[in-house]
C-alpha positions in Angstrom: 109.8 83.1 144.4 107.2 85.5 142.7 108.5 89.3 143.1 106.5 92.0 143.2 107.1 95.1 140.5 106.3 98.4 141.3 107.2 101.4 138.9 107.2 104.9 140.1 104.2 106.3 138.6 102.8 107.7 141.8 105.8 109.8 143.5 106.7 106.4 145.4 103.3 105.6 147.1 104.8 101.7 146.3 107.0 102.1 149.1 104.7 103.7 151.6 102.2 100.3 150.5 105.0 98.0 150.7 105.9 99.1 154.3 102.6 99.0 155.6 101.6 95.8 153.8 104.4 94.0 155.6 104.1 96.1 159.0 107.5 97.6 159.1 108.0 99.5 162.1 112.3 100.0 161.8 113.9 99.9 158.2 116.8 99.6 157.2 118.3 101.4 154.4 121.5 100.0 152.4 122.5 103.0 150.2 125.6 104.7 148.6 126.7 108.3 148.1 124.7 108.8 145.1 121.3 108.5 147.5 121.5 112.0 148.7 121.3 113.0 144.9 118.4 111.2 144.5 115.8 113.7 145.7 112.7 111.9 145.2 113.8 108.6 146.6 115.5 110.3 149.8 112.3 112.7 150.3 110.5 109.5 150.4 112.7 107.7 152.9 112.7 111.0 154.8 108.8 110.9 155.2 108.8 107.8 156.1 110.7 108.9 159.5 108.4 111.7 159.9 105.8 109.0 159.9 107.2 107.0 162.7 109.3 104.2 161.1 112.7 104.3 162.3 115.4 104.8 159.7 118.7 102.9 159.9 121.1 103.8 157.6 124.0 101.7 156.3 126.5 102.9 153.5 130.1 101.2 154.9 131.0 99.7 152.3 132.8 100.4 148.4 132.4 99.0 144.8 133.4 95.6 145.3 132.4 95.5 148.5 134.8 93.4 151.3 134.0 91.0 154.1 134.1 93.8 156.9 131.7 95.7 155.1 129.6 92.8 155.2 130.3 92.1 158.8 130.0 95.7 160.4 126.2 95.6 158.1 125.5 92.1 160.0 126.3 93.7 163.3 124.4 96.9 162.8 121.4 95.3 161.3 121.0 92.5 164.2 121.8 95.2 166.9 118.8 97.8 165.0 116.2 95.2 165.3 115.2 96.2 162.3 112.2 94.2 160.4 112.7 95.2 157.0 115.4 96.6 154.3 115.6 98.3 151.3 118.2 98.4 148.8 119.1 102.0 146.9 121.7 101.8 144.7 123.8 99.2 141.7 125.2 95.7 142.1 127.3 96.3 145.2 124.1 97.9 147.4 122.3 94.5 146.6 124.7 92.4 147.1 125.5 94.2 150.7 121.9 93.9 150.9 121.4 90.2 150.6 124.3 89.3 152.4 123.5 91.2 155.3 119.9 89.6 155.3 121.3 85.7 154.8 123.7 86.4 157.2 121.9 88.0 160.0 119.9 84.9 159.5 116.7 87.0 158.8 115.7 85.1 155.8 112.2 86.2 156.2 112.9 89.9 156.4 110.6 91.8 154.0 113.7 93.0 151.2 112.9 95.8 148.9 115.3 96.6 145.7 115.6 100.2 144.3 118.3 99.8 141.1 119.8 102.8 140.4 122.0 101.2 137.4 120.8 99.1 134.7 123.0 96.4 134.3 123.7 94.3 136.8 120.4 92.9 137.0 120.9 92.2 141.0 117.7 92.9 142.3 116.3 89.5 140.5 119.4 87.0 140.8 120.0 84.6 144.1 123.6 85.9 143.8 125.8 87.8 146.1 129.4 88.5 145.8 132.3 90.1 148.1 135.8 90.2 148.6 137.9 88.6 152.0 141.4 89.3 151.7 141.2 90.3 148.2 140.0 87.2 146.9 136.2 87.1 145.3 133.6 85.2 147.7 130.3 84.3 146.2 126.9 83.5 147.8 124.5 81.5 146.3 120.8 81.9 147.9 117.4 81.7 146.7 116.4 83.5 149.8 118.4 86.5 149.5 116.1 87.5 146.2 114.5 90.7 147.2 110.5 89.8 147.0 109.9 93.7 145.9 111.3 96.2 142.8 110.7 99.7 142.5 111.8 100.9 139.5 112.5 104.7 138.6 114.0 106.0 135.6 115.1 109.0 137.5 117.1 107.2 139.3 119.5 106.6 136.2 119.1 110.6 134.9 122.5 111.3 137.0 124.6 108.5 135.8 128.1 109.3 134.5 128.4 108.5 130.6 131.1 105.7 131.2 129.3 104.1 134.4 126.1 104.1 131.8 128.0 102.0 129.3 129.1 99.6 131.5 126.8 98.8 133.0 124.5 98.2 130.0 127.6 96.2 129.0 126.8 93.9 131.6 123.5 93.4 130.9 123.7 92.5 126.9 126.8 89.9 128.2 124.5 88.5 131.0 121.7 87.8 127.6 124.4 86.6 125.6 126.0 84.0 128.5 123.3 83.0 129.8 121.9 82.0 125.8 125.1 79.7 125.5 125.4 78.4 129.2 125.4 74.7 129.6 122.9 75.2 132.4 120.2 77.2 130.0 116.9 76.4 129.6 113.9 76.9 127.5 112.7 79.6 130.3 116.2 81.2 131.0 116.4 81.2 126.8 113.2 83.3 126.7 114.3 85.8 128.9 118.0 86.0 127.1 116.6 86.6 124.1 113.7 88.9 125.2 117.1 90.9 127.2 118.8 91.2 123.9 115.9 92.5 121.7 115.2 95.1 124.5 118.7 96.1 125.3 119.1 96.8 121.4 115.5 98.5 121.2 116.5 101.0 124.1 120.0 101.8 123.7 120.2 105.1 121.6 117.4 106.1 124.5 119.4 105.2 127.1 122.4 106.5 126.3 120.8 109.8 125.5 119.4 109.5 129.1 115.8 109.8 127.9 112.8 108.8 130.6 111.8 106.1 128.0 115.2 104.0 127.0 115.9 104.6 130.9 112.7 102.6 131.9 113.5 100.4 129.1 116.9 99.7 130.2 116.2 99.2 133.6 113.8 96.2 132.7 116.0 94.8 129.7 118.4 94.4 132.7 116.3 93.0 135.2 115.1 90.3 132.8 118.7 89.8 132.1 119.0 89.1 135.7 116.0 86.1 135.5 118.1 84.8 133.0 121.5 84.4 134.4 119.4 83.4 138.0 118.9 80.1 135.5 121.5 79.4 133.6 124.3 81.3 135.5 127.5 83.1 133.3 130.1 81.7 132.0 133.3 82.4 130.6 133.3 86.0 129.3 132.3 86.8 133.4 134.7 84.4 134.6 137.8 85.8 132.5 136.5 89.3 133.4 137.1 89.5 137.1 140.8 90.1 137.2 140.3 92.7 134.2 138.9 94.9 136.4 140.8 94.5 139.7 144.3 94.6 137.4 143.0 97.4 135.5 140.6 99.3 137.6 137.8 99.5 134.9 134.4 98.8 135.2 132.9 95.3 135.4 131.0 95.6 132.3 133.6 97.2 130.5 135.5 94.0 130.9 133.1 91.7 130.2 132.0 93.2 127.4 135.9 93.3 126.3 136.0 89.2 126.8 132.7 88.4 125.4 133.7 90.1 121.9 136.3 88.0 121.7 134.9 85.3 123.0 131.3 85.2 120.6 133.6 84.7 117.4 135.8 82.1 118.8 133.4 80.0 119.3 132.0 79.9 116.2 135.2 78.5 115.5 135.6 75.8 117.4 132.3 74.0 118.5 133.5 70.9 117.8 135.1 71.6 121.7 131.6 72.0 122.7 131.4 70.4 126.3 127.6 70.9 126.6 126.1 67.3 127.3 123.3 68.4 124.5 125.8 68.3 122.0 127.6 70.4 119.3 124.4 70.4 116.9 122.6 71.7 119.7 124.9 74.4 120.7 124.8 75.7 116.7 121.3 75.9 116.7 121.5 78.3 120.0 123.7 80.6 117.7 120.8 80.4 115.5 118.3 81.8 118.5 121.0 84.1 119.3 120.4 85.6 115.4 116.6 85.9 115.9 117.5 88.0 118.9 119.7 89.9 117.1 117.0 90.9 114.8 119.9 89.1 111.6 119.6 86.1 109.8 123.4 84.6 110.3 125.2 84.3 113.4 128.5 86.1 111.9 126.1 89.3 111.9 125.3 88.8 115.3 129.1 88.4 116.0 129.7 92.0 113.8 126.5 93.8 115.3 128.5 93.4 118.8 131.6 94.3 117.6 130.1 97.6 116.5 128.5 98.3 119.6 131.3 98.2 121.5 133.2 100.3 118.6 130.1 102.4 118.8 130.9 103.0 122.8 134.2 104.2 122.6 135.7 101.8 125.7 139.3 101.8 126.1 141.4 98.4 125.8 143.8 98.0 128.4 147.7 97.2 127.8 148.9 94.4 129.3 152.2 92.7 130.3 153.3 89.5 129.8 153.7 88.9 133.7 149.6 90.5 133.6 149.0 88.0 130.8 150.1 85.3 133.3 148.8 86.8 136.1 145.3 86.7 134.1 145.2 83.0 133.1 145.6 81.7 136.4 143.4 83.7 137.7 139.9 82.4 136.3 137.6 80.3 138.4 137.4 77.1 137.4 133.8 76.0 138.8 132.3 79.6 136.4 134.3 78.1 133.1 132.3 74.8 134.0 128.9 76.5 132.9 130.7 77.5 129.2 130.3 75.6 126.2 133.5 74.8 125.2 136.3 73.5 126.6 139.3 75.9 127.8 142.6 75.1 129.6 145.0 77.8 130.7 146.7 78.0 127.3 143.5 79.2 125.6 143.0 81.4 128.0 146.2 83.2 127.7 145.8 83.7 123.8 142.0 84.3 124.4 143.4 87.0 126.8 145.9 87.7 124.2 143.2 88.8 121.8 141.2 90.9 124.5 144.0 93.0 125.6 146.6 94.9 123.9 149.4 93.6 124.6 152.7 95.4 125.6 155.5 95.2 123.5 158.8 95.4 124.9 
């Protein structure tokens, strides 16, 4: 599906067009605490009101948002009557978002995204995730795609410094995945590599919270996003899942903590390569994955990583033996399927070995 991009050049006259385009009389609004902060954006909501569109509000739900969240949003949007939705916020506003709309069966509902992070990439991926009972649920939809993006580099100006690493995290380790996924392709490789090269180009912007490496961030992300809607992640997001739950850091600070470990194992041992285009193929990725780099040798790509994350100061968690355990049965199985090399549970507690620091008794 073709989306439609709108940046906020005009104090958010997209949205006014994009409501009245699609003749939405009763809106509703999936947001989180940070959207009273965001004056522009709420003024704009707020004016819509005063204009005669009714304004349903939903924010019941947390970072990793759970089942009942999801359900209590069904119920609220089906009983509102509502005929359109916007999304304010990061990943878990989106994927509230979409799974309210799929699940309401409202597949046709007109579905605005506002990101107010740049990493996650959401607002252009078919995927959804939750919990139930404390166990990750994913959804899988093309339909759940919102079919319009505003983007607004104001939106990021308040982000805390560690929520803007993360998150930016994220997004490099969604170019590099999705660059080395068994399911990439010579589109999804464009748009991995294109992510890299602008995630590199706007960093120092970014994380001096500048208007321009915002902007910049915010669409390095989003074509991030078009990548892994392609080629999926693999195993750096599928190792990453219990880091964070265990741990209580932030998604991208554990991917980016699996990937760094991951990028120079594999360098190591692509005669493991499980990709049905073959090892040759798979070392002339790490070749693409160079260019993108702006080096000549893949090792420098490897090192260039590593001093990012050096460069970001992110803490590595200490783990137990029992949490080293605890970690390697954890992964899902169907996610390692999409990474390029083989791995049983015995690599991934030494892989996980080398992530972590591990405690010593």
């Amino acid at each position: 599906m073709k989306q439609l991009f709108f940046d906020n050049k005009n104090n958010y006259e997209s949205i006014d067009c994009w409501v009245n385009d699609n003749h939405i009389t009763r809106l509703f609004v999936v947001c989180g605490n940070t959207f009273k902060h965001l004056t522009g954006i709420s003024n704009k909501i707020y004016e819509l009101e005063d204009k005669g569109i009714e304004i349903i509000f939903f924010s019941d739900y947390s970072p990793n948002p759970i089942y009942e969240s999801v359900v209590n949003g069904v119920d609220l949007f089906k009983k509102s009557h509502a005929d359109g939705i916007i999304a304010i916020g990061g990943g878990s506003a989106m994927d509230v978002a979409k799974c309210i709309k799929i699940y309401s069966s409202m597949v046709k509902t007109p579905f605005m995204a506002i990101p107010t992070t740049a990493g996650t990439g959401s607002e252009s991926t078919k995927f959804a995730v939750y919990y139930k009972d404390g166990v990750k649920q994913g959804l899988t939809d093309e339909r759940c795609i919102p079919d319009a993006v505003l983007f607004d580099p104001g939106a990021l100006k308040a982000l805390p410094m560690y929520q803007r690493k993360a998150t930016m995290c994220d997004a490099l380790c969604h170019g590099i995945e999705s660059f080395w996924s068994v399911n990439s392709t010579d589109e999804s490789r464009k748009y991995s590599a294109l992510a890299i090269k602008e995630i590199l180009k706007n960093m120092d912007g970014y994380l001096n919270n500048t208007d321009e490496g915002n902007e910049g961030m915010l669409k390095a992300s989003n074509i991030a996003g078009q990548a892994i809607n392609i080629a999926q992640t693999t195993a750096g997001h599928a190792m990453c899942y219990k880091i964070t739950s265990l741990f209580g850091i932030s998604h991208g600070h554990a991917a980016m903590l699996c990937d760094r470990v991951l990028f120079p194992e594999m360098l190591k041992k692509t005669d493991k390569c499980i990709d049905v285009r073959g090892e040759d193929y798979l070392k002339t990725l790490f070749d693409e994955i160079s260019n993108a780099f702006g080096v000549e040798k893949i090792e420098d790509a490897v090192r260039n990583f590593d001093v990012i994350f050096e460069k970001l100061e992110l803490d590595i968690p200490v783990a137990s033996d029992w949490e080293l355990n605890e970690l390697a049965c954890s992964v899902n199985a169907e996610r390692l399927k999409n990474h390029p090399l083989k791995l049983n549970e015995d690599d991934l507690r030494e892989l996980y070995k080398q992530i972590l620091k591990v405690e010593r008794i």
